[in-house]
VEXDREN-2710 file (C-alpha; in Angstrom, 1 decimal):
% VEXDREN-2710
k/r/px/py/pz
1/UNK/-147.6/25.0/47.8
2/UNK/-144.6/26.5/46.3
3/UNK/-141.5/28.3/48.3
4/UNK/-143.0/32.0/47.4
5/UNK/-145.4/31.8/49.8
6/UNK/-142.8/32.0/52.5
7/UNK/-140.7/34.6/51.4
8/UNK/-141.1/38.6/53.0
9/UNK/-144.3/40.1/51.1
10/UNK/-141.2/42.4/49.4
11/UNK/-139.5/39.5/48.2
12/UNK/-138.3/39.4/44.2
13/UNK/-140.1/36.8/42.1
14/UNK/-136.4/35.4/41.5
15/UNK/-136.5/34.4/45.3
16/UNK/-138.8/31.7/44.0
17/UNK/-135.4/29.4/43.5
18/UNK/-134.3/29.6/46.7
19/UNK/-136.1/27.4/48.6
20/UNK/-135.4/26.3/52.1
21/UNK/-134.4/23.0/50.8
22/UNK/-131.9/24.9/48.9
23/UNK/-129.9/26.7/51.5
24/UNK/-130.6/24.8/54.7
25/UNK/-128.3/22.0/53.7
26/UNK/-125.1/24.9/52.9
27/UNK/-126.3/26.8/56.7
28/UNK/-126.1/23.7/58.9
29/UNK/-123.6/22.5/57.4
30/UNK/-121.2/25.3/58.7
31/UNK/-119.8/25.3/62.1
32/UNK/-120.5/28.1/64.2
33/UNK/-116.9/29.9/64.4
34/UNK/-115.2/29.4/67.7
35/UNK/-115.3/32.6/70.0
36/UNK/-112.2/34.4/69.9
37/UNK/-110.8/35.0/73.6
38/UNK/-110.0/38.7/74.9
39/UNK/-108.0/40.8/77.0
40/UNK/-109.3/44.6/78.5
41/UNK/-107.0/46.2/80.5
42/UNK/-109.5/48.6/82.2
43/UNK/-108.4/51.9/84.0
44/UNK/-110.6/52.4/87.3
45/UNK/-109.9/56.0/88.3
46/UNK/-108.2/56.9/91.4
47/UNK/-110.7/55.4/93.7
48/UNK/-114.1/56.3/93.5
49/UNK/-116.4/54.2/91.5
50/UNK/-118.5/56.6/89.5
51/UNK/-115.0/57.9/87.9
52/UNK/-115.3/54.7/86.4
53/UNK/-115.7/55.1/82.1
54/UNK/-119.5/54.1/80.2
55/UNK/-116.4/52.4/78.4
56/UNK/-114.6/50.3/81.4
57/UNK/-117.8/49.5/83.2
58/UNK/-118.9/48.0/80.0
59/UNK/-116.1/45.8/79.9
60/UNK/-116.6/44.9/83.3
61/UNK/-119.8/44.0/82.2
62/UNK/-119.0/41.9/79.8
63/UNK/-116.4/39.8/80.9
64/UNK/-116.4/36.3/81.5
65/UNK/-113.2/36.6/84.4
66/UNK/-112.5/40.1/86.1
67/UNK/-109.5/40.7/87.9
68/UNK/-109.0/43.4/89.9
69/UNK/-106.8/44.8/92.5
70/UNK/-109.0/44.7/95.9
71/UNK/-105.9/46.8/97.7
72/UNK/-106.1/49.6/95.3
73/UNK/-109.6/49.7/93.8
74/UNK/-113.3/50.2/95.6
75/UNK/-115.2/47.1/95.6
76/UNK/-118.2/48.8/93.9
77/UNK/-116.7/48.5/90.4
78/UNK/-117.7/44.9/90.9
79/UNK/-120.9/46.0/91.0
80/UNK/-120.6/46.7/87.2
81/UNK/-120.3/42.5/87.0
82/UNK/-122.0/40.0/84.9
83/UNK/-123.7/37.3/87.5
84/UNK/-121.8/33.9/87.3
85/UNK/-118.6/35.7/86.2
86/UNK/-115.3/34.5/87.9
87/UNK/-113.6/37.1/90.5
88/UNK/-110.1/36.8/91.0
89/UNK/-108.4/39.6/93.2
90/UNK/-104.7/40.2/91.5
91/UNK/-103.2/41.0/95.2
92/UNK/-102.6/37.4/95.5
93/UNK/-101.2/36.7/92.0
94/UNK/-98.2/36.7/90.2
95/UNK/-97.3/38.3/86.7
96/UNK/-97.7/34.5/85.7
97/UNK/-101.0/33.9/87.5
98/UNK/-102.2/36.4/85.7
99/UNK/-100.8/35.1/82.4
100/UNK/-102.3/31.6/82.9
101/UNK/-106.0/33.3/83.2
102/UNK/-105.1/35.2/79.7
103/UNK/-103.8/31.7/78.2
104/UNK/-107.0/29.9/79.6
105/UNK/-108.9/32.5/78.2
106/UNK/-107.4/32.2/74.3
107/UNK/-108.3/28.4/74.7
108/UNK/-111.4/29.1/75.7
109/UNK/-112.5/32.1/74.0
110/UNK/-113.2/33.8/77.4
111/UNK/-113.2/37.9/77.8
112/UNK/-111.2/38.8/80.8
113/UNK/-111.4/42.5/82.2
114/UNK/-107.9/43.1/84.2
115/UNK/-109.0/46.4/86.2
116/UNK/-105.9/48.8/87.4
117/UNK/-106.1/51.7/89.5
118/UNK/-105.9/54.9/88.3
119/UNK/-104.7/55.0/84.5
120/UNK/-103.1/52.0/83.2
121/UNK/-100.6/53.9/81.1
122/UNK/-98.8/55.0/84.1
123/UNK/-96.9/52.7/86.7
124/UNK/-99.5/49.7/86.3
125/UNK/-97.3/46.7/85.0
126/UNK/-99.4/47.0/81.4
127/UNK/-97.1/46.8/79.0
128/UNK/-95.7/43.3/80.5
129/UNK/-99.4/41.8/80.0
130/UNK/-99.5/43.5/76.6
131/UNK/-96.2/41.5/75.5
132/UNK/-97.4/38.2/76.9
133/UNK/-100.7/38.8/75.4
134/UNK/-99.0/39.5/71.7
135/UNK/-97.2/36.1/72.5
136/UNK/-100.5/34.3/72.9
137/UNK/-102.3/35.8/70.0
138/UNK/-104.9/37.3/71.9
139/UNK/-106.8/40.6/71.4
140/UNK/-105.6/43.5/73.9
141/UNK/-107.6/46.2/74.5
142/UNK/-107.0/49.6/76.8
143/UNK/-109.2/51.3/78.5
144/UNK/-107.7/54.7/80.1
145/UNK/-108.8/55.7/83.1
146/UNK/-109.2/58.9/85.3
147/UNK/-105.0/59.2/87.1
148/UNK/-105.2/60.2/90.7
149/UNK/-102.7/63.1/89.6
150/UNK/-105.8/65.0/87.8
151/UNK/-108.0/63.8/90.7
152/UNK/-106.0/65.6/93.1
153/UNK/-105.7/68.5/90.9
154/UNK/-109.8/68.9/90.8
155/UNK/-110.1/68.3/94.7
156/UNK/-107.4/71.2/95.0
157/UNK/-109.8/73.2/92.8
158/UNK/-106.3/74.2/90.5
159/UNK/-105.2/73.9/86.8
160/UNK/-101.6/72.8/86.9
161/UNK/-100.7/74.6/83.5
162/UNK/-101.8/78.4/84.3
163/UNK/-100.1/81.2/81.2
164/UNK/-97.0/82.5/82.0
165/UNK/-96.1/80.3/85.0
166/UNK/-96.5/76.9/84.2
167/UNK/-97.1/75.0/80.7
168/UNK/-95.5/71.9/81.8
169/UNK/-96.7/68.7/84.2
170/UNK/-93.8/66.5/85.1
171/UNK/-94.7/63.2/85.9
172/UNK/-92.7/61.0/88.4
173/UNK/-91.2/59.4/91.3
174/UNK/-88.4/59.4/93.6
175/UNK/-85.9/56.7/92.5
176/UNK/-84.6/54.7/95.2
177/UNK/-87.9/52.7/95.3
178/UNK/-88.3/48.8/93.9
179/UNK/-87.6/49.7/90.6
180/UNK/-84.6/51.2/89.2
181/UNK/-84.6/55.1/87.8
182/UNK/-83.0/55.3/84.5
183/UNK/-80.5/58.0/84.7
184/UNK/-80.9/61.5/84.6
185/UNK/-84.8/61.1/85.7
186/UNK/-83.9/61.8/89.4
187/UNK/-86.5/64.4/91.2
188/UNK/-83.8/66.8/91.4
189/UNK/-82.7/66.7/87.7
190/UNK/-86.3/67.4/86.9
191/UNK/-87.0/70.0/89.6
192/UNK/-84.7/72.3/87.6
193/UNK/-87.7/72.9/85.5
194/UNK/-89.6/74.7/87.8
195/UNK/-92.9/73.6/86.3
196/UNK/-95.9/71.4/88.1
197/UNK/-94.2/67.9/89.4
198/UNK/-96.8/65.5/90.1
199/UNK/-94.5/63.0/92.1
200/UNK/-95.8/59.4/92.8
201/UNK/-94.7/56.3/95.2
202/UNK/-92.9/58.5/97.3
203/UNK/-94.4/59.3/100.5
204/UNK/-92.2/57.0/102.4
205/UNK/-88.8/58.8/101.7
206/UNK/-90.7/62.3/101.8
207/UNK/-87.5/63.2/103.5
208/UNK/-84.9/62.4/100.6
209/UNK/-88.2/64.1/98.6
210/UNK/-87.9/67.2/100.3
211/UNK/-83.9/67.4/99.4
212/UNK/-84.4/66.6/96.2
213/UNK/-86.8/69.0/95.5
214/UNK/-84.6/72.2/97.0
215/UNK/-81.4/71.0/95.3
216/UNK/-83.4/71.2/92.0
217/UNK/-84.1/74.9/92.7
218/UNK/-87.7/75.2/94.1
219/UNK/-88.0/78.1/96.6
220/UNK/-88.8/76.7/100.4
221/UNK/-92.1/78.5/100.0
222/UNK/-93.2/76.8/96.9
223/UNK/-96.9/75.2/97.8
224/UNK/-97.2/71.7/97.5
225/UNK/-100.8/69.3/97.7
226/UNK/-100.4/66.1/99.4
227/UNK/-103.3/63.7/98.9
228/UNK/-103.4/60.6/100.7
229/UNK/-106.3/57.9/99.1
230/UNK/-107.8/60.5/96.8
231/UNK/-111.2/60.1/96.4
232/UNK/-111.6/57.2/98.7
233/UNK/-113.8/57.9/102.2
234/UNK/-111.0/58.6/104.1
235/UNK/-109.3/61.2/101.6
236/UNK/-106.7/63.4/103.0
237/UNK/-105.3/66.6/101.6
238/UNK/-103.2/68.8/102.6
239/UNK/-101.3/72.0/101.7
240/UNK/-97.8/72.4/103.0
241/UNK/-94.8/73.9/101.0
242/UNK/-91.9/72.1/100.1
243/UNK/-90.1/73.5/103.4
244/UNK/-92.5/71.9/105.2
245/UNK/-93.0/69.1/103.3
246/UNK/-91.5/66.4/105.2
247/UNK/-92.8/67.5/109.0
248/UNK/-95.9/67.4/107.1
249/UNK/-96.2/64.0/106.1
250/UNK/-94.7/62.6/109.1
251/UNK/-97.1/64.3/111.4
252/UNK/-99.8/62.4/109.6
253/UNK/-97.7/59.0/108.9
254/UNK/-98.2/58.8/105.7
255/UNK/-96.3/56.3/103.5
256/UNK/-98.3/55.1/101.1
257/UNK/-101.2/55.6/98.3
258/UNK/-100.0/59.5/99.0
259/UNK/-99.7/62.0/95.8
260/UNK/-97.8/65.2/95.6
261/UNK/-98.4/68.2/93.0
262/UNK/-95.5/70.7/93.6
263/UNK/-95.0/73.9/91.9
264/UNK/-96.2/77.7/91.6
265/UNK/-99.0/77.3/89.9
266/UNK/-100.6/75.7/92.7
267/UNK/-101.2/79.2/93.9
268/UNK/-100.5/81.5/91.1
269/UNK/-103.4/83.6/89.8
270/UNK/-103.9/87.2/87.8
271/UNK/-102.8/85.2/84.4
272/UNK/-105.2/84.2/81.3
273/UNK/-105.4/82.1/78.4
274/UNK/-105.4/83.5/75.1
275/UNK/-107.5/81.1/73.9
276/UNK/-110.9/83.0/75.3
277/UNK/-109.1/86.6/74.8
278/UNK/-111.4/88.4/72.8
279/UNK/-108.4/89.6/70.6
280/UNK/-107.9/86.0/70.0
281/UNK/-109.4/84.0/66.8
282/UNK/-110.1/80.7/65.4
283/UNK/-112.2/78.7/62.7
284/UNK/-115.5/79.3/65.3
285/UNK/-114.8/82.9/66.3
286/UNK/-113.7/86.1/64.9
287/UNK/-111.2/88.7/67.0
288/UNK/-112.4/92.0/67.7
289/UNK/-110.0/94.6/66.5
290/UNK/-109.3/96.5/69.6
291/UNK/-108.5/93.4/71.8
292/UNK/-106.8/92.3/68.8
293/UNK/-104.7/95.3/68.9
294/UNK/-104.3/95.1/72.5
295/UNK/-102.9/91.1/72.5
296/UNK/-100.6/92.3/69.8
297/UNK/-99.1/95.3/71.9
298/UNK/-99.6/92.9/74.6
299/UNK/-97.0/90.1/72.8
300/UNK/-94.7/92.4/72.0
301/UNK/-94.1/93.9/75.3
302/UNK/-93.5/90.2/76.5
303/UNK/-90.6/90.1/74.0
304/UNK/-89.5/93.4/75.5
305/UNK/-90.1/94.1/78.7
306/UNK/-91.2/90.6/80.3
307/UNK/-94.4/89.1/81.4
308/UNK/-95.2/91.7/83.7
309/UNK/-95.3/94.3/81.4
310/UNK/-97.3/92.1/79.0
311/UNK/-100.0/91.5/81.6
312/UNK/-100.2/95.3/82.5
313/UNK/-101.2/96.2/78.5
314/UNK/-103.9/93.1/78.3
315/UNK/-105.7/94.3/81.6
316/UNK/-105.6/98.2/80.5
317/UNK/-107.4/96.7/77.0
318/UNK/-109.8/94.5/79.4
319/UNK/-108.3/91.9/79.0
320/UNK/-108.4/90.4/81.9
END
């Protein structure tokens, strides 16, 4: 019996030469290639576990070590776990604990998932584990996650950038804390802006907060969200203004896993986009020539006579 009868009924007759004698000695004589080890730093969300990615929960899924941090993320993510996979909770661990899993795992060729709360690209030590892991040679990966500013923002039911009154979200915290504020990123210097403030890690000094916050100009009566554990069972928020901020969060002790959003837009309304003006266009949608007309008059009276004005001439056209 010759080789052909083997081959797929769509094989070539010059298949013939190949016989299994042929190749089998080149296939076994190759080592299988050694697996290459891997780190995912995976963004859970704010808190609840079905904020979780299709992307992080498949790393979680297929890691051979997950740490995670049991203090600041829900237990059900584990849920997401291979069986037989290692658990370590990073609460306990070092920067070089957590190291010595991602050198273990580049000898090994194990994938670790390293789960952070909220989104690792903000206040989560990542870029630390990034460097080490460039030093070891092992594959990095990022997974970004759902930030518990945006979480609170949804829970408020508000936009933070709304036309006219705020295009801006300032990210921060108050300095004073653990680690150091570069200069010139104090709460006050950025509170001359007037825009949204998402402040972080600060509900223990709300006090120093509060001052911070007037001396950079914000009216007393400017409406501020606190949100303590945000999206966790025992969520708490609350609307105060920056007046009352303080008496606010010590009537409820809070001191920390506590966001604010400050700034008018948590409250402003009577504004649109021009993105879904119907005197607006784009590459999917034409402008109809009235509304058209009516934005234009509209922009100009901005230049002119101010926002107010502008807003008048877009609701006479319909506008809004």
């Amino acid at each position: 019996m010759t080789a052909t009868s083997n081959t797929a009924p769509n094989a070539t007759p010059n298949a013939t030469s190949n016989t299994a004698s042929d190749t089998a000695p080149n296939a076994s004589s190759k080592a299988a290639a050694p697996r290459a080890g891997k780190v995912t730093i995976v963004g859970a969300g704010p808190g609840a576990a079905d904020l979780l990615t299709f992307r992080a929960a498949r790393a979680i899924a297929e890691a051979d070590v997950v740490i995670w941090a049991a203090s600041l993320v829900r237990e059900e993510v584990l849920e997401h776990a291979r069986a037989g996979a290692e658990i370590l909770d990073s609460a306990s661990m070092s920067l070089e604990d957590v190291v010595a899993v991602y050198e273990r795992a580049s000898r090994e060729g194990l994938a670790v998932a390293r789960i952070h709360s909220g989104d690792p690209s903000l206040w989560g030590g990542t870029q630390e584990q990034v460097d080490r892991c460039a030093e070891l040679g092992i594959e990095v990966e990022i997974v970004p996650g759902v930030s518990s500013f945006s979480a609170v923002a949804a829970i408020a039911g508000r936009e933070l950038t709304i036309p006219e009154v705020a295009q801006s979200v300032i990210l921060t915290r108050l300095g004073g804390g653990k680690t150091p504020m570069p200069p010139g990123e104090e709460v006050r210097e950025f509170a001359r802006h007037g825009t949204t403030m998402a402040v972080f890690l600060s509900a223990a000094r709300s006090g120093q907060l509060a001052v911070e916050l007037l001396e950079g100009g914000y009216p007393t009566d400017t409406p501020v969200v606190i949100a303590h554990q945000a999206t966790w069972p025992d969520e708490l928020v609350l609307r105060c203004t920056v007046g009352t901020l303080e008496e606010t969060v010590k009537e409820h002790r809070l001191w920390k896993h506590t966001l604010f959003l400050v700034g008018p837009a948590l409250s402003a309304s009577g504004t649109r986009s021009h993105l879904y003006h119907p005197g607006h266009f784009h590459g999917h949608r034409r402008a109809e020539p009235a509304a058209r007309r009516a934005l234009r008059a509209a922009r100009r009276a901005s230049g002119v006579a101010g926002a107010p004005a502008a807003r008048e001439t877009v609701r006479e056209a319909g506008g809004e």
